[in-house]
ZASE-359600 format. One line per 10 residues: their letters; for each residue x, y, z of N, C-alpha, C. Coordinates in Angstrom, 1 decimal. Each point is the difference from the previous one (the first is absolute). Layout:
A = X,Y,Z,X,Y,Z,X,Y,Z; ...
This chain:
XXXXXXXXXX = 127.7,-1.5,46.5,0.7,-1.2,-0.1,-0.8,-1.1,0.7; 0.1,-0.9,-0.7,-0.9,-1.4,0.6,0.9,-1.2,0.5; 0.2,-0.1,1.2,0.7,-0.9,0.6,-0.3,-1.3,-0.1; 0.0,-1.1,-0.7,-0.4,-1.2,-0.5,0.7,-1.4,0.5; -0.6,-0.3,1.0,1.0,-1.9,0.2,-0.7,-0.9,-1.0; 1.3,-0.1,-0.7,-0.3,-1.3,-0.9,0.6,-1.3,0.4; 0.5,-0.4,1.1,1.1,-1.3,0.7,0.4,0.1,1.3; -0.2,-0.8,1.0,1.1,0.8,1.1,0.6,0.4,-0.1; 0.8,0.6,-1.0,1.4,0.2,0.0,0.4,1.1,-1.1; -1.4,0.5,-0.7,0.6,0.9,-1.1,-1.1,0.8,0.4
XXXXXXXXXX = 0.0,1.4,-0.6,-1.5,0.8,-0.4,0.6,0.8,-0.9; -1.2,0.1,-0.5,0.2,1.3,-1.4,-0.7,1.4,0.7; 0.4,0.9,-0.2,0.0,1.2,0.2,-0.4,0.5,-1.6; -1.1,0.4,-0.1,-1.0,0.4,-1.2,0.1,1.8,-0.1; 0.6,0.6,-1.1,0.1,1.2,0.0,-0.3,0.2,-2.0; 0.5,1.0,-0.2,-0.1,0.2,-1.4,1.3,-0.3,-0.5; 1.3,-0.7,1.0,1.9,-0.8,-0.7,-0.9,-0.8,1.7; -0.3,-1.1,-0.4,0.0,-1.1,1.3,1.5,-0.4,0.6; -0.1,0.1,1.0,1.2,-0.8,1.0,-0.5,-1.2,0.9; 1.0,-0.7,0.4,-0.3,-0.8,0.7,1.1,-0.9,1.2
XXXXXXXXXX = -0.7,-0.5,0.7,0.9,-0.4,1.2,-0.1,-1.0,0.2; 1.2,-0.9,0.1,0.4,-1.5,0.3,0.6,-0.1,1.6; -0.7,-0.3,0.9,0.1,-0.5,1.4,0.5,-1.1,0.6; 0.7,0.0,0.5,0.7,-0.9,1.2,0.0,0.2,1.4; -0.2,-0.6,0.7,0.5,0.0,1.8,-0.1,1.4,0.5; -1.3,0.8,0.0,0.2,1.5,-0.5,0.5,1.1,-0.4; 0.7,-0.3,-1.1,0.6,0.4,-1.2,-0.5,0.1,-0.9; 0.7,0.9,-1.0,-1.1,0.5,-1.3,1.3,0.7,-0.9; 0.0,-0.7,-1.0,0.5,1.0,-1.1,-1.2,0.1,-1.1; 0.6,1.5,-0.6,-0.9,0.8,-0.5,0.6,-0.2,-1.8
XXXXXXXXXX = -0.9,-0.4,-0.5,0.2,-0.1,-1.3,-0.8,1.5,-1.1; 0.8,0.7,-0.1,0.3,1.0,-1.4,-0.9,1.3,1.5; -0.2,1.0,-0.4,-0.2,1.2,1.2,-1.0,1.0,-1.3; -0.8,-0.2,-0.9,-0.9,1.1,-0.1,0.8,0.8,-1.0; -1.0,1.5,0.0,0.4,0.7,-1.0,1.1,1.2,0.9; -0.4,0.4,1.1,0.2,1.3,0.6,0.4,-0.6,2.1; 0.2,1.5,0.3,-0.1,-0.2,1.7,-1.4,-0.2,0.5; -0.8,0.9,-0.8,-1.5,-0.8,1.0,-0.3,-1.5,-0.4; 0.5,-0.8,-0.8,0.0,-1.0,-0.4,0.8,-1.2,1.3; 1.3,0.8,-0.1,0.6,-0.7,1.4,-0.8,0.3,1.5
XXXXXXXXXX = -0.7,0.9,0.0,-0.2,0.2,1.3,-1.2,-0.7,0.3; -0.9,-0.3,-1.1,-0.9,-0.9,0.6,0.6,-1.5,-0.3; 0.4,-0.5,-0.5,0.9,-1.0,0.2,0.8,-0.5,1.1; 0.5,1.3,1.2,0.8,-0.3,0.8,-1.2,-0.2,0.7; -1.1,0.8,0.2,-1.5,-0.1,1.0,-0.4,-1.6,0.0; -0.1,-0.7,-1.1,-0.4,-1.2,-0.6,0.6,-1.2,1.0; 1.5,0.7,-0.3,0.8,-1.1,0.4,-0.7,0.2,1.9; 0.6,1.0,0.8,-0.2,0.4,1.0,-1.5,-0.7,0.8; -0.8,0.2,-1.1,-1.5,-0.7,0.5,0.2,-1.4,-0.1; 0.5,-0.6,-0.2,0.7,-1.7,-0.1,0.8,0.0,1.0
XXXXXXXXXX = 0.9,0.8,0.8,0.4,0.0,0.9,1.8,-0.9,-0.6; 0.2,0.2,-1.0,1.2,-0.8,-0.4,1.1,0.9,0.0; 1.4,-0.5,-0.3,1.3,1.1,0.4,0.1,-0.8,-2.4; 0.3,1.9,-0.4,0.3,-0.7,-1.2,1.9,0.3,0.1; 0.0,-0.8,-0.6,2.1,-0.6,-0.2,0.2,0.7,-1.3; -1.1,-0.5,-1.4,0.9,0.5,-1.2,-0.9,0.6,-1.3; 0.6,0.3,-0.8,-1.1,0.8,-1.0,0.8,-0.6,-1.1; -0.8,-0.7,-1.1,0.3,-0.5,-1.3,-1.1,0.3,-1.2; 1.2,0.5,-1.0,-0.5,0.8,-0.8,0.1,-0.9,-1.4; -1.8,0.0,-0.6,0.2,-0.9,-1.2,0.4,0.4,-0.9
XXXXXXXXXX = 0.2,2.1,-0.6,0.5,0.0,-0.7,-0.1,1.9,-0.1; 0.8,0.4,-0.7,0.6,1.4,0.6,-0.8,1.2,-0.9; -1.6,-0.6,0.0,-1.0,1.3,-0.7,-0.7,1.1,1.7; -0.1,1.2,-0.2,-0.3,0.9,0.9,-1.1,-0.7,0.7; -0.7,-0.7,-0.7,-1.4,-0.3,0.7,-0.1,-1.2,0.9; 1.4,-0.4,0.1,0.7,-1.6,0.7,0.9,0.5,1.3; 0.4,0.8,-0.4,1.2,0.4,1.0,-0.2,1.2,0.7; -0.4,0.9,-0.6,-0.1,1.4,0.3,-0.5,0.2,1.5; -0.5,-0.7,0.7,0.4,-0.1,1.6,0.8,-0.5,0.8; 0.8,-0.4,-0.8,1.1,-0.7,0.8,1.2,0.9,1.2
XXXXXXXXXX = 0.2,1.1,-0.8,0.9,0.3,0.8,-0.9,0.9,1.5; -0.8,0.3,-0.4,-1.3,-0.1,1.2,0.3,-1.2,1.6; -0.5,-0.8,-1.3,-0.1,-1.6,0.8,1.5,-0.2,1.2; 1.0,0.3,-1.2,1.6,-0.2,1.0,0.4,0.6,1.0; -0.6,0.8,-0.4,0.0,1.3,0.8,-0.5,0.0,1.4; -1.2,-0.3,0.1,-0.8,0.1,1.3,-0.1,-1.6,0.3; 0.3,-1.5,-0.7,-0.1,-1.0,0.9,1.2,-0.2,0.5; 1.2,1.0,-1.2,1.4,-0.9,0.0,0.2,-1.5,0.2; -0.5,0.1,-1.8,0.8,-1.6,-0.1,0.5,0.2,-1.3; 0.8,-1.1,-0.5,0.6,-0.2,-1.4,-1.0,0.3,-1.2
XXXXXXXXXX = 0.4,0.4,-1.6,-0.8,-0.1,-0.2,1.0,-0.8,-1.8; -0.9,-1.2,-0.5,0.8,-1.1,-0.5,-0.5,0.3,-1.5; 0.6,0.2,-1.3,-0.9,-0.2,-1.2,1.5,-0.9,-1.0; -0.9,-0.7,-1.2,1.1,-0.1,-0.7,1.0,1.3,-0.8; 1.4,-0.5,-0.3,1.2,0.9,0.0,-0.4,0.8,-1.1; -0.7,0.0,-1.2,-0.2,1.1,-0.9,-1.1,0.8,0.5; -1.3,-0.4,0.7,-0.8,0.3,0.2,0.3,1.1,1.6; 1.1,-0.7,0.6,0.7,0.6,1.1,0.3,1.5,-0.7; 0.3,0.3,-0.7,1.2,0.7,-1.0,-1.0,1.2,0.1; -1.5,0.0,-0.3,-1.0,1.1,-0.4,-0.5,0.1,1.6
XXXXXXXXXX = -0.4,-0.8,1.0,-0.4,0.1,1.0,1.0,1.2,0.4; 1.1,-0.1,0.4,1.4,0.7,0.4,0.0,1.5,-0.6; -0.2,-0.4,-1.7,0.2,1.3,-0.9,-1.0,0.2,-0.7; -1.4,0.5,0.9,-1.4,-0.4,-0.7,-0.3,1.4,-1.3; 1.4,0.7,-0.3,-0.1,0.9,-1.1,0.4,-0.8,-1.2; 0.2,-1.3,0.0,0.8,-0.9,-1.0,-1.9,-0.1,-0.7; -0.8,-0.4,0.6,-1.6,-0.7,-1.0,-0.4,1.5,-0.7; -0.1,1.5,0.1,-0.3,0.8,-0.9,0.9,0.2,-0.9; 1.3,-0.3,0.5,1.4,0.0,-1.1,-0.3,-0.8,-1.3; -0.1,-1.4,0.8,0.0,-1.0,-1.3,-1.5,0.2,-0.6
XXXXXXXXXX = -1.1,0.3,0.5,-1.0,0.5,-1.1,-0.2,0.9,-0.6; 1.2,1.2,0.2,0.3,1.3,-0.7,1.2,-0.2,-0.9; 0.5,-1.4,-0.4,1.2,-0.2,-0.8,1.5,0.4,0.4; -0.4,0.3,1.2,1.4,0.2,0.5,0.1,1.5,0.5; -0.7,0.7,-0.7,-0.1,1.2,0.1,-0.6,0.8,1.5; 0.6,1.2,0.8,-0.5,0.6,0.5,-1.6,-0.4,0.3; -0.5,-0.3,1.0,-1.3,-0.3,-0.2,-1.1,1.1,0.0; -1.2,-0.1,-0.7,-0.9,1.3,-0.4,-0.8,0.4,1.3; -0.7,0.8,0.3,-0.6,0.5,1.6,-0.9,-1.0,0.4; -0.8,-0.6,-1.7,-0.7,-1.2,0.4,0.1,-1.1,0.5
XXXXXXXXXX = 1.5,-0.4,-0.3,0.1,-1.3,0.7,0.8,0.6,1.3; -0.1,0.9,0.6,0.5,0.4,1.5,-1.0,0.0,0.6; -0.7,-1.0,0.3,-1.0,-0.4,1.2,0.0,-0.8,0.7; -0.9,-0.3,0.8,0.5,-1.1,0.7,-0.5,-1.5,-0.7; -1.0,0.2,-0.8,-0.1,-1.3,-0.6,1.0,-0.4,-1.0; 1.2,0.8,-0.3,1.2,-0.5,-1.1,0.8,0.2,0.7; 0.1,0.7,1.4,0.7,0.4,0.6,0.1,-0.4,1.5; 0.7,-0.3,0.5,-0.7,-0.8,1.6,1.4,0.7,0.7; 0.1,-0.2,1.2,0.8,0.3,0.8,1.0,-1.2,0.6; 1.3,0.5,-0.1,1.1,-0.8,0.2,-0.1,-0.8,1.2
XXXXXXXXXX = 0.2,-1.1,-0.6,0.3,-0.8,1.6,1.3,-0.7,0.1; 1.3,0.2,0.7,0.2,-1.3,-0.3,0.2,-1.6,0.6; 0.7,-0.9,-1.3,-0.2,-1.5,0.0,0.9,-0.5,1.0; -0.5,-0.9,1.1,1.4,-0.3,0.7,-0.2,-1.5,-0.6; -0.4,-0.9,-0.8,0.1,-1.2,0.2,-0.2,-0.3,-1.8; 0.4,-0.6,-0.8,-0.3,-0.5,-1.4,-1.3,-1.5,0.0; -0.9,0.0,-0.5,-0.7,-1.1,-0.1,0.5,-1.0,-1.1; 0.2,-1.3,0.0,0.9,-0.6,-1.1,-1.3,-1.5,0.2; 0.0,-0.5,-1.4,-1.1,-0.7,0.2,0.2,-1.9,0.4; -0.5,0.2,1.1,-0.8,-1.6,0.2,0.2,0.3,1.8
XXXXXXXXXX = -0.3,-1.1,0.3,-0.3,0.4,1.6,0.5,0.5,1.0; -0.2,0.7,0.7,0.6,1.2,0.9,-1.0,-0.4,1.0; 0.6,0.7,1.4,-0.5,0.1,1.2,0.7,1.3,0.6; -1.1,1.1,0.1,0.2,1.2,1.1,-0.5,-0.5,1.5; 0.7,0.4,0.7,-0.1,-0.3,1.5,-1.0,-0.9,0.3; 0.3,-1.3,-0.4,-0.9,-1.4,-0.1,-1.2,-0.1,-0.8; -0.2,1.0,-0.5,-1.4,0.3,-1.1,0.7,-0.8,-1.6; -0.8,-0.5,-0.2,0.5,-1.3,-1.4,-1.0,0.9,-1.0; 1.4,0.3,-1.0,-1.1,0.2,-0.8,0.9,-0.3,-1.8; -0.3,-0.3,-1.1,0.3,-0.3,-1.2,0.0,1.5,-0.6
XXXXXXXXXX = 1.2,-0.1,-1.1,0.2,1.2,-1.0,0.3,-0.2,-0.9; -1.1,0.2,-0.8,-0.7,-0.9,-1.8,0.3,1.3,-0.6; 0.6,-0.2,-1.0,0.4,1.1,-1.3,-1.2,-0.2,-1.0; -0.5,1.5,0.1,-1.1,0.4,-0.9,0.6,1.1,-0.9; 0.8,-0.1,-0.9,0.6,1.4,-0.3,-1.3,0.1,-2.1; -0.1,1.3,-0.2,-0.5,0.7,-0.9,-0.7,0.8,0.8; -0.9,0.3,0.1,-0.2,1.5,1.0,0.8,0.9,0.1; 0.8,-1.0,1.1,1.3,1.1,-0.1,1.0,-1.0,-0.1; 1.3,0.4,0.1,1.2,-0.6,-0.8,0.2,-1.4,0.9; 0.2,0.4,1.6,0.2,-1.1,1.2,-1.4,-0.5,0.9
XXXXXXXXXX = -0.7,0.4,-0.9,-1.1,-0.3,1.4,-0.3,-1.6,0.2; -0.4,0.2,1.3,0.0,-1.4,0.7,-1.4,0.0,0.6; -0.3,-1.0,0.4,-1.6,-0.5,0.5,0.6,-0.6,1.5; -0.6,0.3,0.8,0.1,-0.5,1.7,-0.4,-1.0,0.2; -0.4,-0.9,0.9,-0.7,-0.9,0.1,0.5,-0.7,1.2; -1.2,0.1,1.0,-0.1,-0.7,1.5,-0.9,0.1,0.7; -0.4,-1.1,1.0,-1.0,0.2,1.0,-1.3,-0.7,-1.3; 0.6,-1.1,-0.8,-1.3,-0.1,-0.7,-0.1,0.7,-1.2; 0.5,1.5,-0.2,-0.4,0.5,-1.0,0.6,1.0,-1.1; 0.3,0.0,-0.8,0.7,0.3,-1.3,-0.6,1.5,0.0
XXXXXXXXXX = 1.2,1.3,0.1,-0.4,1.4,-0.3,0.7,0.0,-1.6; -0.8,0.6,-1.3,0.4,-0.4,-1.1,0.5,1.5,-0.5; -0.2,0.9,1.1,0.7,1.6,-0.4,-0.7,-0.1,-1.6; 0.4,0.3,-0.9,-0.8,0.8,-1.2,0.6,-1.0,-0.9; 0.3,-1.8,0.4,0.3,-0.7,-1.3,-1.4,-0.5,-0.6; -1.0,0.3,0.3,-1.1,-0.4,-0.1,-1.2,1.2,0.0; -0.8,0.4,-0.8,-1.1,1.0,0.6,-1.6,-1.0,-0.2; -0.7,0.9,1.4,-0.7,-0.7,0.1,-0.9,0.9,-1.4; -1.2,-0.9,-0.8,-0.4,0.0,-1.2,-0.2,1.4,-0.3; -1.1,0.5,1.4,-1.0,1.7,-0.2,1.7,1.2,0.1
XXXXXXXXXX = 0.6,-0.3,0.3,1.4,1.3,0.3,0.5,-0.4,-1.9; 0.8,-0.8,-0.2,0.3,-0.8,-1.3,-0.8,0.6,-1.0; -1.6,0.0,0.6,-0.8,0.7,-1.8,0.2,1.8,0.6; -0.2,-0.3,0.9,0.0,1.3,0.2,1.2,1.5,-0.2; 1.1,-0.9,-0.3,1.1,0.7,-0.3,0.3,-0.4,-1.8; -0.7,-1.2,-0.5,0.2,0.2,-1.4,1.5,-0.7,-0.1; 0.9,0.9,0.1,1.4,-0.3,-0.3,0.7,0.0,1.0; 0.0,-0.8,1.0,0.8,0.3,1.5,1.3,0.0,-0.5; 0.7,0.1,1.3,1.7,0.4,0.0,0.3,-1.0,-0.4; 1.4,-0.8,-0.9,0.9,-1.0,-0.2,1.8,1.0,-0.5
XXXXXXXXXX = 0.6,-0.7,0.6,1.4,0.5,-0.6,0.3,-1.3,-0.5; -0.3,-1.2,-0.3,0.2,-0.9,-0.6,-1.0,-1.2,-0.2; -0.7,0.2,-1.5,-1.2,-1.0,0.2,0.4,-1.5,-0.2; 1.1,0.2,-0.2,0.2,-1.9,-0.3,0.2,-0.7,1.4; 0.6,0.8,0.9,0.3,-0.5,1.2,-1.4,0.4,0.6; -1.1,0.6,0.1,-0.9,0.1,0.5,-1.2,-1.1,0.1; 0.5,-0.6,-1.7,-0.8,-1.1,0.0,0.7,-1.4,0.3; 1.3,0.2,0.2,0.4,-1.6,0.6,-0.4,0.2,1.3; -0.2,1.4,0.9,-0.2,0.2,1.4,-1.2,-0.6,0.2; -1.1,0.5,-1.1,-1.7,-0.3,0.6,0.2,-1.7,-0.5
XXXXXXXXXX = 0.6,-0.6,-0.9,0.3,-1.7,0.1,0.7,-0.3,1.4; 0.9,0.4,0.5,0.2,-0.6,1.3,-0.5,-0.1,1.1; -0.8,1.2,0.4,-1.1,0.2,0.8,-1.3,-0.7,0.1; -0.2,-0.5,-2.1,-1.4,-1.0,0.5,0.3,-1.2,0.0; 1.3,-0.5,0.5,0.6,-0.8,0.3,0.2,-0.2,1.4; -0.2,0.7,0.7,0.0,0.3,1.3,-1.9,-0.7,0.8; -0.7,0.5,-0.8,-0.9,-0.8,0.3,-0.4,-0.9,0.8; -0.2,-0.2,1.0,-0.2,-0.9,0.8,0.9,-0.3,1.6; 0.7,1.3,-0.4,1.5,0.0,0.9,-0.4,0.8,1.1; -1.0,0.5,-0.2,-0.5,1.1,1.3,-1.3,0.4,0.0
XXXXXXXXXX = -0.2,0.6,1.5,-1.8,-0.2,-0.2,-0.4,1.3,-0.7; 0.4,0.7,0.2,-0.2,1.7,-0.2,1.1,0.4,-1.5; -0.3,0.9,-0.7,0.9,0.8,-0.8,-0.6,1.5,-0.1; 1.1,0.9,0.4,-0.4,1.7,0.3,0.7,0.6,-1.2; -0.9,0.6,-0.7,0.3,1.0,-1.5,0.6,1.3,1.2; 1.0,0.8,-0.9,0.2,1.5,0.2,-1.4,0.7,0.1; -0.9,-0.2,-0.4,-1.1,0.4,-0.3,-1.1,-0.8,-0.2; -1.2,0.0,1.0,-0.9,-0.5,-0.3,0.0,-1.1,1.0; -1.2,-0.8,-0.2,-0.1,-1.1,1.2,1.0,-1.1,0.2; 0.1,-0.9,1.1,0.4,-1.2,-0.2,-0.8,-0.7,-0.2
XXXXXXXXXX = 0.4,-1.2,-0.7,-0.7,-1.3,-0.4,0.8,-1.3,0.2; -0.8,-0.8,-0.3,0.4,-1.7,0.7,1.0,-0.4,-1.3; -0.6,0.4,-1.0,0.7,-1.1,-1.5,0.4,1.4,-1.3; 1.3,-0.3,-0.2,0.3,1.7,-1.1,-0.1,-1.1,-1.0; 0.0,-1.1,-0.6,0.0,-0.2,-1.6,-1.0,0.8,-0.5; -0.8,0.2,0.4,-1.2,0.5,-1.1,0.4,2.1,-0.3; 0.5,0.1,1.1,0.2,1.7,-0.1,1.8,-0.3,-0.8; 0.6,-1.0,0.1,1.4,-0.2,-1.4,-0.7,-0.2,-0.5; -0.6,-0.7,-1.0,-0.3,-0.3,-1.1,-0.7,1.5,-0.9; -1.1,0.7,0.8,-0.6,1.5,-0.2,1.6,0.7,-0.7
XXXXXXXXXX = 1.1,0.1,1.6,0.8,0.8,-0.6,0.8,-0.4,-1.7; 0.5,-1.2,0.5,0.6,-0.2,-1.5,-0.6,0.1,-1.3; -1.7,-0.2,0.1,-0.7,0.5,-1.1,0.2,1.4,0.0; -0.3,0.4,0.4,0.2,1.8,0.1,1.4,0.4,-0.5; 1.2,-0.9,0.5,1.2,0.8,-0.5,0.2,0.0,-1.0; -0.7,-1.5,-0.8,0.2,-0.3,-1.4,-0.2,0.8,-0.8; -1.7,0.1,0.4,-0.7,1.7,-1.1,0.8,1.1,0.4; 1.2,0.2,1.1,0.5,1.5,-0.1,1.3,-0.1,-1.3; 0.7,-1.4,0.4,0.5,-0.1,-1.3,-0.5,-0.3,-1.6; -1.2,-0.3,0.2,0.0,0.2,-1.4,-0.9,1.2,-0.3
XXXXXXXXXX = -0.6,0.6,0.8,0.0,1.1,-0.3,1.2,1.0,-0.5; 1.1,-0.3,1.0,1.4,1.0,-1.1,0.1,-0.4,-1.1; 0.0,-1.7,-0.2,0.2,-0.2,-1.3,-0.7,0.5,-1.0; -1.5,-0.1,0.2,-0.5,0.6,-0.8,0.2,1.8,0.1; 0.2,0.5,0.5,0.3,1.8,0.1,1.3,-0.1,-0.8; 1.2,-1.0,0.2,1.1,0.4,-0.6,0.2,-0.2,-1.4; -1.2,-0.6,-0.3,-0.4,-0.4,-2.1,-0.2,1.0,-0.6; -0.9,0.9,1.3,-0.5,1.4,-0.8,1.4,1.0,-0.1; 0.6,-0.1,1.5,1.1,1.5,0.2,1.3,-0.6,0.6; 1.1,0.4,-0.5,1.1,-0.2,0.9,0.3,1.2,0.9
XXXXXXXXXX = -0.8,1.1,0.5,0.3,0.8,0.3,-0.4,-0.5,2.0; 0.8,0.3,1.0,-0.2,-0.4,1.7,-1.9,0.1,0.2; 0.1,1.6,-0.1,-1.3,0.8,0.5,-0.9,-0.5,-1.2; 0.5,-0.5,-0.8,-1.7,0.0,-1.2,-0.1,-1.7,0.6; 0.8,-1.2,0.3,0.0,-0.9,0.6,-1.1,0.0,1.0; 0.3,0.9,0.9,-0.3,-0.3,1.5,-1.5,0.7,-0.1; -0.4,1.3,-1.1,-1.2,0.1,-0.1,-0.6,-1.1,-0.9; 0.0,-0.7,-0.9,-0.3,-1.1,-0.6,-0.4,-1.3,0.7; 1.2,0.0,1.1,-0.5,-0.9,0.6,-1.1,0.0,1.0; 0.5,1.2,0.6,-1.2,0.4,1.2,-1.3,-0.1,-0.7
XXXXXXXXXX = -0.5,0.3,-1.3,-1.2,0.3,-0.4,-0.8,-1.6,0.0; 1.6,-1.2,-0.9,-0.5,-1.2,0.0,-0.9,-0.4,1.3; 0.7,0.2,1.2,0.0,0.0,1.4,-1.7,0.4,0.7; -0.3,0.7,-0.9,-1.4,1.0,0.8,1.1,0.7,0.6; 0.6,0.9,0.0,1.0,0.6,1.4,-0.2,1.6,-0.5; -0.4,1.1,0.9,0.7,1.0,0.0,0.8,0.4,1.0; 0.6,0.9,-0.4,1.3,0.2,1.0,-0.6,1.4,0.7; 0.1,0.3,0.8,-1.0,1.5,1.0,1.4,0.7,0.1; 1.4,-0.3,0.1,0.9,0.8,0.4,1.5,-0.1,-0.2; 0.9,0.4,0.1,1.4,-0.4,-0.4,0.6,-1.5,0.7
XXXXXXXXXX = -0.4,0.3,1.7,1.0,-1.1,0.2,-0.9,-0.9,-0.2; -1.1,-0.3,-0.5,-0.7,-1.6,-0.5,0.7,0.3,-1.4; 0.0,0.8,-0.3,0.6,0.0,-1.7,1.5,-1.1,0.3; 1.0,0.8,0.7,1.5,-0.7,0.1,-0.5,-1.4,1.0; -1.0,0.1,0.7,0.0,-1.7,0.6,-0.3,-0.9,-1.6; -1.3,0.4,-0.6,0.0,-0.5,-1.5,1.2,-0.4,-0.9; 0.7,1.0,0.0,0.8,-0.3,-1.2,1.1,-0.8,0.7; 0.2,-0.3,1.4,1.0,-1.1,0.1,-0.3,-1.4,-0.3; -1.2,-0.4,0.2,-0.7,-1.2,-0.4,0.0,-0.2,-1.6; -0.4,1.3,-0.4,0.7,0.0,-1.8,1.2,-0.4,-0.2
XXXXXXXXXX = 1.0,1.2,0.8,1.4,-0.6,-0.6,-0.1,-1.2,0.4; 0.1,-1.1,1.0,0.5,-1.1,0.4,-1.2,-0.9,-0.8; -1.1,0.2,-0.7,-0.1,-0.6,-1.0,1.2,-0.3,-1.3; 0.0,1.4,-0.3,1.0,0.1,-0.9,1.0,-1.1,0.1; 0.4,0.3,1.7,1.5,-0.6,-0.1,0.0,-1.5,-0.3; -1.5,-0.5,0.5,-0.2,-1.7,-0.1,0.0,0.1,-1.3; -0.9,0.8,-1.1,-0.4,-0.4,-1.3,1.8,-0.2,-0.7; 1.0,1.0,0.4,1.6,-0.1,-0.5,0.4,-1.4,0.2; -0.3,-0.2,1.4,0.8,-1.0,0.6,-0.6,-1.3,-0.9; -0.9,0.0,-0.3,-0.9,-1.5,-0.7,0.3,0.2,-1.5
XXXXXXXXXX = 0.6,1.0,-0.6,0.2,0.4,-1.2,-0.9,0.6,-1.2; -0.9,0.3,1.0,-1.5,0.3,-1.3,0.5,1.6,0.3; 0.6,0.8,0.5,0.4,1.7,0.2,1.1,0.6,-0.4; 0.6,0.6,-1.0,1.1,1.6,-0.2,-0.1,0.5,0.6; 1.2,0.6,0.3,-0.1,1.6,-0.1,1.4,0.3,-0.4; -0.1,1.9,-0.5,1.1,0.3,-0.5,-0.2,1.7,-0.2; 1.0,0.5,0.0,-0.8,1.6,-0.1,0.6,0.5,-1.6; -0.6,0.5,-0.1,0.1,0.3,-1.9,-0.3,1.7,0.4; 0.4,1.3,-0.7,0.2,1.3,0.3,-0.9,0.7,1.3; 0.8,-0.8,1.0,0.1,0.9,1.5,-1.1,-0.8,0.5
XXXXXXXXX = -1.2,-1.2,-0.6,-1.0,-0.5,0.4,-0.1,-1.7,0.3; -0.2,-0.4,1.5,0.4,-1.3,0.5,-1.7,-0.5,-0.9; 0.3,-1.1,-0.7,-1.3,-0.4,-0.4,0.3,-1.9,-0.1; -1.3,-0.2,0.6,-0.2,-1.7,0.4,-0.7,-0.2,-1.1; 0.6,-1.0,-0.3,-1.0,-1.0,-1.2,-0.3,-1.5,0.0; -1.0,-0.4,-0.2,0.6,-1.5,-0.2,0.8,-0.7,-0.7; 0.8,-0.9,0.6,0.9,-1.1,-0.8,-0.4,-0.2,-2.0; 0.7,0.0,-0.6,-0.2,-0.2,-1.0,-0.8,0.8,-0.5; -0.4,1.3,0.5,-0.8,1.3,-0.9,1.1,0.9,-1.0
């Protein structure tokens, strides 16, 4: 982990899920905690070498790789720990994210890890958005939701934590088809954000570096989301069938899939294609003997 001052008053903490710390009067709250406990534990070292007392832990949004040290973190600084109320919901009941990627169903051995799986913490505080202050520490709470359902973006000390409403370009190609549970709201998120522009010196991706200016890394994403949707579209000309979709699309994509749970991270980004292509009117669906099949409007 790379300990990074980017402000008086903020630093990013550089890992492979970045966290970061907004400072006051030596104070520190900790924004999102890693994948795991050795993730919190050098994070508590971090803080410790700064010599600061941390008060609170805020979570951008309730994937294993964000939170999954949190209850670590409560544990041994004891302090509160704050996320928004749906995202609260998985932090608390972190068997709810292999649930909903298993359809509700019992979840498979594979998604019982800790990267779909994180360890319970719970929420003592709800984050609700626009300006807040923890124990004199100022800081703003910007609604970034697609990613995940509630996620929110942090922002203090100078600098904007964008949790995963934003990827920085090389993670983005490099996953092909990243996570969305809702791409319409994903792309009014990456418009609000490069609207932010100028509002702070620093902006910290979930992953990947910080930088001075995100329009250029929005505009990448929303090109990118575009080809993921029309890539369905084009996959759903060929098949109304989920799995013939989601390999059709993947192929448009350059994408292979190496394993199941990239398979079901995949096909949620499919379905919530889907669900935009319904919602906009260009999508069916309807099951005809025992088989759910999507089509396009007017086929």
């Amino acid at each position: 982990m790379d300990l990074i001052q980017l402000t008086p008053s903020a630093y990013h903490l550089r890992d492979g899920s970045n966290t970061g710390l907004i400072v006051a009067g030596g104070k520190a709250i900790l924004v999102d905690t890693g994948l795991d406990k050795d993730s919190a534990r050098k994070i508590l070292r971090a803080v410790d070498s700064l010599g600061l007392a941390l008060v609170a832990v805020v979570i951008t949004h309730a994937h294993a790789d964000h939170f999954g040290g949190a209850a670590t973190v409560r544990a041994r600084a004891h302090v509160p720990v704050c996320a928004a109320p749906l995202e609260a919901a998985v932090v608390a009941n972190p068997l709810l994210e292999p649930l909903y990627l298993f359809s509700g169903a019992a979840p498979v051995a594979e998604l019982r890890h800790k990267f779909t799986l994180a360890e319970a913490c719970p929420v003592d505080h709800f984050l609700m958005p626009g300006e807040a202050s923890i124990e004199g520490i100022p800081l703003q709470v910007i609604p970034a939701p697609g990613h995940a359902p509630e996620q929110v973006m942090i922002a203090g000390g100078g600098v904007c934590f964008t949790g995963d409403a934003c990827f920085a370009p090389p993670v983005m190609l490099k996953h092909g088809i990243p996570f969305y549970v809702d791409v319409d709201r994903t792309a009014a998120s990456l418009r609000a954000l490069a609207g932010l522009d100028g509002s702070y010196l620093y902006f910290v991706p979930g992953h990947g570096e910080a930088v001075t200016t995100i329009g250029p890394w929005v505009e990448q994403n929303l090109a990118h989301l575009a080809a993921i949707r029309a890539a369905v579209v084009d996959a759903l000309a060929e098949s109304g069938e989920v799995s013939r979709i989601v390999e059709l699309a993947a192929a448009r994509m350059g994408v292979s899939i190496p394993n199941p749970v990239i398979y079901w991270l995949t096909q949620t980004t499919i379905l919530a294609c889907l669900s935009a292509l319904q919602a906009a009117g260009q999508a069916t669906l309807a099951v005809s003997e025992n088989r759910l099949t999507w089509r396009p409007s007017g086929a």
